[in-house]
Every structure is written in structure tokens, then in C-alpha cells.
C-alpha positions in Angstrom: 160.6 338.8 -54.9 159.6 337.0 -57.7 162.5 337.1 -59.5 164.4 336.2 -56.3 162.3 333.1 -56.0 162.2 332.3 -59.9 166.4 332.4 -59.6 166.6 330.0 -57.0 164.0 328.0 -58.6 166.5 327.8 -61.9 169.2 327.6 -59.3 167.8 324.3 -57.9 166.7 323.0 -61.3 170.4 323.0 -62.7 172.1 321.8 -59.9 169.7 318.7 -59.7 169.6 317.8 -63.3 173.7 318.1 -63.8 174.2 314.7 -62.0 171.1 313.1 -63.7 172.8 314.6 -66.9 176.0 312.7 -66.3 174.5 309.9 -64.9 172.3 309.6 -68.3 175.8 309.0 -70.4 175.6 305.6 -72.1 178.1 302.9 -70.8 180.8 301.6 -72.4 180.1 298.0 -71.7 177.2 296.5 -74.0 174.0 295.2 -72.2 174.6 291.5 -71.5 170.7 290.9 -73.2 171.7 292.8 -76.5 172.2 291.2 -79.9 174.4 292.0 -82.4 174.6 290.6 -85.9 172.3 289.7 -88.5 173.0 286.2 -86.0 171.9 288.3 -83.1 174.1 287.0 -81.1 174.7 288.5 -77.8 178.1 289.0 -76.0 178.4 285.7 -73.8 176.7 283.7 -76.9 179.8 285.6 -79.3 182.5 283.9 -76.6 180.2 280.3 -76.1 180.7 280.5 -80.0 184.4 281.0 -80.6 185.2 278.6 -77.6 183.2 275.7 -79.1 183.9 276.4 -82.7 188.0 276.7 -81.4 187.2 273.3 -79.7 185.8 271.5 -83.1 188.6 272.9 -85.1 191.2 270.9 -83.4 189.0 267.7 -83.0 187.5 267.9 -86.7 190.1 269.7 -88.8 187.8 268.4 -92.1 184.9 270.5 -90.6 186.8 273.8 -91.7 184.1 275.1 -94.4 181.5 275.0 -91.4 183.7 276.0 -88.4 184.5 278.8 -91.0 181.0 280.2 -92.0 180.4 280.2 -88.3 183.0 281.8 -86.8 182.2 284.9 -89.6 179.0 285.3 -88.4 180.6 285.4 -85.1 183.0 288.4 -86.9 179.8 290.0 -88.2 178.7 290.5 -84.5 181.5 291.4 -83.2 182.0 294.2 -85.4 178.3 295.3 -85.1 179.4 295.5 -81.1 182.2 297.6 -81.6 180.5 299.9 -83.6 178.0 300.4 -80.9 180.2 300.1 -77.8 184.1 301.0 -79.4 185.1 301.3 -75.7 183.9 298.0 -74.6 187.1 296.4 -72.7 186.0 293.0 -74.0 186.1 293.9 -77.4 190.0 292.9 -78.1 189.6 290.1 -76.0 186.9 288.4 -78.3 188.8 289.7 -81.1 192.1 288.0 -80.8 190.1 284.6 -79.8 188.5 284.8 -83.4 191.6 285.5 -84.9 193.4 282.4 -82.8 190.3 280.2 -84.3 190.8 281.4 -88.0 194.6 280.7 -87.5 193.4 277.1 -86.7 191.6 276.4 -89.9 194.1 275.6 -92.9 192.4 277.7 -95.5 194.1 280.5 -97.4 190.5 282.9 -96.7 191.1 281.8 -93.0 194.2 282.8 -92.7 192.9 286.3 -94.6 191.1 286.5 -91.8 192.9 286.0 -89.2 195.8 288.7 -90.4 193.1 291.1 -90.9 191.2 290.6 -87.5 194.7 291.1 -86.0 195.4 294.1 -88.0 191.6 295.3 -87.2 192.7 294.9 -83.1 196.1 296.5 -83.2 194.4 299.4 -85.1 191.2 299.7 -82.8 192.6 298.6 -79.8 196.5 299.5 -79.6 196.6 300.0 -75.9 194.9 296.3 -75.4 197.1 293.5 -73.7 196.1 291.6 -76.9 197.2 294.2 -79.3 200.6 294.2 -78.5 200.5 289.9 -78.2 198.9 290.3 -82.0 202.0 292.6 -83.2 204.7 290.5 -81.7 
């Protein structure tokens, strides 16, 4: 009888914690709260970033050294994201605005950047709408 009762008991136990197993799996969408970067910046302040500093590109061309240094701290982020959430949909879509903005700055390093971001999305991200825009 014991044994009868200690199987069911085992019985019950696994059945219950298989969902809260699965259920424990992390998500593949960062927290909207977490930071990222030595900037620690988090995902909406990464996209508030690249839309403003995309903005003062085309109004102050002559601001490129700044717009530059801040749009790699936006990079820094970005890539501290994907390496904590690589199946974050967002991720290519963040990716290929930065690489829009350093296509905006006429600097040889920003246009380093911007071939490398693209290469870094069609690589990470091949099955991404913007991954087959980049390699067009």
C-alpha cells in the first residue's frame, strides 16, 4: 500500500511540475525594463535613440563625430541584447535602422559600420524581412 500511494504521489508530482517546467523557459523577447550596454539602455530607449540621432543626421550633417559616438553606444547595446535574447524578433529591426543611420553620416568609419551591421543582420538574422532588404 505504501508503495501504491508513494507511486501515485511521484505520479502527481511529475505530471504537475512538467507544465511549470515548460512554463519556466525564458522568453525570447527581452524585458521592456532591462538594460543593455555599458549605456544601459533599454529596448524602447535603443529605438528613441536611433530615431532622434537619424533625425539630427539629416538636419545637422556637421554633427557627424557626435551623432557617430552615439549611435555606437546604441551598437554596443544592441549587441549586448542579442547576445542575451538572439531570438528577439526586434533585433533585425533595430539593426538595419542603425545601419540606415551610419549610412547617413559621410564618414569612411561610418560607412564601416554600416556594411558590417548589415553583414552582422544578414548573418544573424537571414530569415528577417530586413535581411533580405540589406542583401539587395
Amino acid at each position: 500500500m505504501r508503495h501504491l500511494i508513494a507511486g501515485l504521489a511521484l505520479a502527481f508530482a511529475v505530471s504537475v511540475a512538467s507544465p511549470l517546467a515548460a512554463s519556466a523557459a525564458p522568453s525570447p523577447v527581452a524585458p521592456a525594463t532591462q538594460r543593455f550596454g555599458s549605456a544601459k539602455l533599454t529596448v524602447l530607449q535603443m529605438r528613441e535613440r536611433l530615431a532622434d540621432l537619424s533625425s539630427r543626421a539629416e538636419a545637422a550633417p556637421a554633427d557627424a563625430p557626435a551623432i557617430f559616438a552615439g549611435a555606437r553606444a546604441v551598437e554596443a547595446a544592441m549587441r549586448d541584447w542579442q547576445a542575451l535574447y538572439p531570438s528577439d524578433p526586434w533585433i533585425p529591426t533595430c539593426a538595419y535602422t542603425l545601419a540606415e543611420l551610419y549610412g547617413k553620416l559621410k564618414r569612411a568609419d561610418a560607412q564601416a559600420r554600416r556594411a558590417a551591421t548589415l553583414d552582422w543582420l544578414v548573418e544573424t538574422y537571414p530569415q528577417s524581412d530586413y535581411a533580405a532588404v540589406a542583401s539587395d
